[in-house]
C-alpha positions as CSV (number, residue, x, y, z in Angstrom):
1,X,110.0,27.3,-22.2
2,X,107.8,29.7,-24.1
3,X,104.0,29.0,-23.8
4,X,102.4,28.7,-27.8
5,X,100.3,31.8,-28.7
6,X,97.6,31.8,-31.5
7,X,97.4,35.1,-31.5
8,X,100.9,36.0,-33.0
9,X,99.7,33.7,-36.2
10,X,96.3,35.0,-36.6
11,X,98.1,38.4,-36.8
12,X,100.6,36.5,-39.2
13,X,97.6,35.4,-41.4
14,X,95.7,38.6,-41.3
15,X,98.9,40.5,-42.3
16,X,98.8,38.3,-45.1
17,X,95.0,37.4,-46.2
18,X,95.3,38.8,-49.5
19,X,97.9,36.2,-50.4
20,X,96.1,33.5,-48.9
21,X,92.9,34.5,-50.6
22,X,94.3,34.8,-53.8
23,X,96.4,31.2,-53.4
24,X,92.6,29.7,-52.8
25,X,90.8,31.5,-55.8
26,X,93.7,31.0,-58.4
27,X,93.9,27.1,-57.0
28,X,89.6,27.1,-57.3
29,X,89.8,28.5,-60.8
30,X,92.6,26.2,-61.4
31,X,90.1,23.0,-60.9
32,X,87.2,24.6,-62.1
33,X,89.2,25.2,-65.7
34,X,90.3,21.3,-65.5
35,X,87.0,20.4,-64.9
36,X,85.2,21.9,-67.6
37,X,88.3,21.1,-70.1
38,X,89.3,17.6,-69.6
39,X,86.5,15.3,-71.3
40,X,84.0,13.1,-69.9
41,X,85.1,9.7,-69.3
42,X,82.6,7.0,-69.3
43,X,82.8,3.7,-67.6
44,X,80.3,0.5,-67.9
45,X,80.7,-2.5,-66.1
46,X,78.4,-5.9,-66.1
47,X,79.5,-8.8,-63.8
48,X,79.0,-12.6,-65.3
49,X,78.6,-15.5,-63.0
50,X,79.7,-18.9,-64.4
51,X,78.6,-21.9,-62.7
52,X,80.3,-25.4,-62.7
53,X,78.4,-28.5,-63.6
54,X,75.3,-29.2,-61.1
55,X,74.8,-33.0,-62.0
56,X,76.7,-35.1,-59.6
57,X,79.6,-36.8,-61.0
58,X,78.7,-40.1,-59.2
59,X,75.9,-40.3,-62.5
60,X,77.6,-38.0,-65.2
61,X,81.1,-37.3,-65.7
62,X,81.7,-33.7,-66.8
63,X,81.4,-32.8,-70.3
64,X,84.2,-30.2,-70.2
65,X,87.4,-31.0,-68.6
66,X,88.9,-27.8,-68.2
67,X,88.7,-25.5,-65.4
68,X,86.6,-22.6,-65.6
69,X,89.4,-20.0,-65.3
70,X,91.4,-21.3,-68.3
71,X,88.3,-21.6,-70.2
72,X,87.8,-17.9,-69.8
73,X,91.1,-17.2,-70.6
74,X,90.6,-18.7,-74.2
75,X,87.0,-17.3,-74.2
76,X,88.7,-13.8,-73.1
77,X,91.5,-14.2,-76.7
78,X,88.2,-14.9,-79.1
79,X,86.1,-12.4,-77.8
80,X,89.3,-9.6,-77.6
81,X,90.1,-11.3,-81.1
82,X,91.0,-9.0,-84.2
83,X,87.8,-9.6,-86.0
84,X,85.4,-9.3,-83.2
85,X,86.8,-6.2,-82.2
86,X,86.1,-4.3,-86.0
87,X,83.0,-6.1,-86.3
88,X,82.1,-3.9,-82.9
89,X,83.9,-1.0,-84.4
90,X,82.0,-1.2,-87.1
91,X,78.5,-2.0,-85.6
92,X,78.9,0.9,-83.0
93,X,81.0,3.5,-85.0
94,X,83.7,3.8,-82.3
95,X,86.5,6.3,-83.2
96,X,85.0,8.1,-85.8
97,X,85.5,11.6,-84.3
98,X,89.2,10.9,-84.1
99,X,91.2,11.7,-87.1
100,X,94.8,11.3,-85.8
101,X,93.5,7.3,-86.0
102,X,93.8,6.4,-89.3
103,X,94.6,2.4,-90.0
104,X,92.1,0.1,-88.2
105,X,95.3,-1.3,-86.2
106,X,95.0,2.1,-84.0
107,X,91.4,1.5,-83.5
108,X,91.7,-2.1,-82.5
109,X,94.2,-1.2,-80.3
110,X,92.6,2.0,-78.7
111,X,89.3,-0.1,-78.5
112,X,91.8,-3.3,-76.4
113,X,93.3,-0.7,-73.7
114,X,89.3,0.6,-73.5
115,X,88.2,-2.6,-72.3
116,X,88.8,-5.0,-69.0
117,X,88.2,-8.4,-68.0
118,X,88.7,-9.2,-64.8
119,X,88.7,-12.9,-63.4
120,X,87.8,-13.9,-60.0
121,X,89.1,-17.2,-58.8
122,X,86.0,-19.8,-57.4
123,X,84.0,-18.9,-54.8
124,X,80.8,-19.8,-52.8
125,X,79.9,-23.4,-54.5
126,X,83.3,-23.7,-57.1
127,X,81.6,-20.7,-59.2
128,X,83.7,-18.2,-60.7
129,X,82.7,-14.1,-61.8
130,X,84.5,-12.6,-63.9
131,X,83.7,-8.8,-65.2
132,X,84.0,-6.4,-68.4
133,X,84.6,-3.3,-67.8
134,X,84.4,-0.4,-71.3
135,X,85.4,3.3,-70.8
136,X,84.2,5.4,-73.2
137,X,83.5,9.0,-73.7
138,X,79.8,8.4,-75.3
139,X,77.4,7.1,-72.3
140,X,75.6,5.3,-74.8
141,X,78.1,3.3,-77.0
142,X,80.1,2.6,-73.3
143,X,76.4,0.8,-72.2
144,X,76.0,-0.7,-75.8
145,X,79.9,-1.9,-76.2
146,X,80.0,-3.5,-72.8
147,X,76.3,-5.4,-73.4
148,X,77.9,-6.5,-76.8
149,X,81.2,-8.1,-75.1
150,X,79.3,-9.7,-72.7
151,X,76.9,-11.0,-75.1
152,X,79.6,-12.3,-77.5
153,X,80.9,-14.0,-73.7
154,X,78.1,-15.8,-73.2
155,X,77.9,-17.2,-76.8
156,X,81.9,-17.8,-77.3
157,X,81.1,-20.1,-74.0
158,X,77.9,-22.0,-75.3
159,X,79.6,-22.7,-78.8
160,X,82.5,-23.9,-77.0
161,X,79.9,-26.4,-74.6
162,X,78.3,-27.3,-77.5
163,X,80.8,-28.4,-79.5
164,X,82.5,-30.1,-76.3
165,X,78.8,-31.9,-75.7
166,X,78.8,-33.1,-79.3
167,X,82.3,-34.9,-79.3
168,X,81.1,-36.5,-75.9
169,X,77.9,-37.4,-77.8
170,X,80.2,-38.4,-80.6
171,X,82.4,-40.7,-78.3
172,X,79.6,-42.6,-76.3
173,X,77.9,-43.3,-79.7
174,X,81.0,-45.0,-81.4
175,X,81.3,-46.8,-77.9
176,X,77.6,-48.0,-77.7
177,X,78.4,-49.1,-80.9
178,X,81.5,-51.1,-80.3
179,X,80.4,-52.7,-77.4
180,X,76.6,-53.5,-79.3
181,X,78.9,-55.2,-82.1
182,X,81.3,-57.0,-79.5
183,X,78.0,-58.1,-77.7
184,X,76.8,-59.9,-80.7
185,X,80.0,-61.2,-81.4
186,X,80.1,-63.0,-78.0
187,X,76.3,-64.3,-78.6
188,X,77.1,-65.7,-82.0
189,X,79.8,-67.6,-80.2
């Protein structure tokens, strides 16, 4: 059995350092060039807590009766929605340096790959997170894009609370008011 000797490869590699020198610069120059070519790639991210109902349901019943994840999910389809998505092409002037997109259809659908929602299931206490996440290749629209998602979040959600409070308000009026009218009925009697 022959014993391993280091020095028969260090003669090996000094024999061949220029190739092995040359392999490292042309690979360094190599990453340098992709570097300084390939554009800057932008990335914002905000995270968004939703909370359940706090008031126990011994006094209240809840006012929405869907869970939290499917009402993101139809929060997530508005805010992604055709017209919120040129409104926010038009308010931030996204894609104007790029002339190969021409209809507004491009656009929409350049700004829809750009963006991602992420829902995590209930955790600590039944609340959910979910987070948007814009890559972008201007720091500044990337930060003001993602802040306008999240805002247009957080507003899709309170119109659709409100509107679910006001048919509950709706319903326990007309009830108050059926059961006012039967109570009279049974005093008249």
């Amino acid at each position: 059995m022959e014993t391993f000797d280091i020095s028969k490869y260090i003669n090996m590699a000094l024999r061949r350092k220029y190739w092995i020198i040359m392999t490292f610069l042309m690979t360094v120059l190599a990453g340098l060039t992709y570097t300084l070519i390939v554009p800057k790639v932008y990335e914002a991210e905000t995270l968004i807590l939703v909370q359940p109902q706090k008031v126990p349901e011994d006094f209240v019943r809840a006012i929405v009766s869907t869970t939290i994840e499917d009402r993101l999910r139809t929060i997530t389809q508005q805010v992604t929605s055709r017209t919120n998505l040129e409104k926010i092409i038009k308010e931030y002037q996204l894609y104007e340096e790029h002339e190969g997109m021409s209809t507004s259809d491009e656009m929409i659908d350049a700004l829809r790959e750009s963006i991602n929602i992420d829902v995590a299931q209930g955790g600590r206490g039944g609340s959910s997170t979910f987070t948007i996440t814009f890559r972008g290749r201007d720091p500044k629209k990337v930060m003001q894009v993602t802040n306008a998602l999240a805002s247009n979040f957080i507003s899709e959600n309170l119109k659709i609370r409100e509107s679910q409070a006001l048919g509950t308000s709706v319903f326990l009026a007309d009830e108050l008011g059926s059961v006012q009218r039967r109570l009279l009925e049974k005093e008249e009697d």
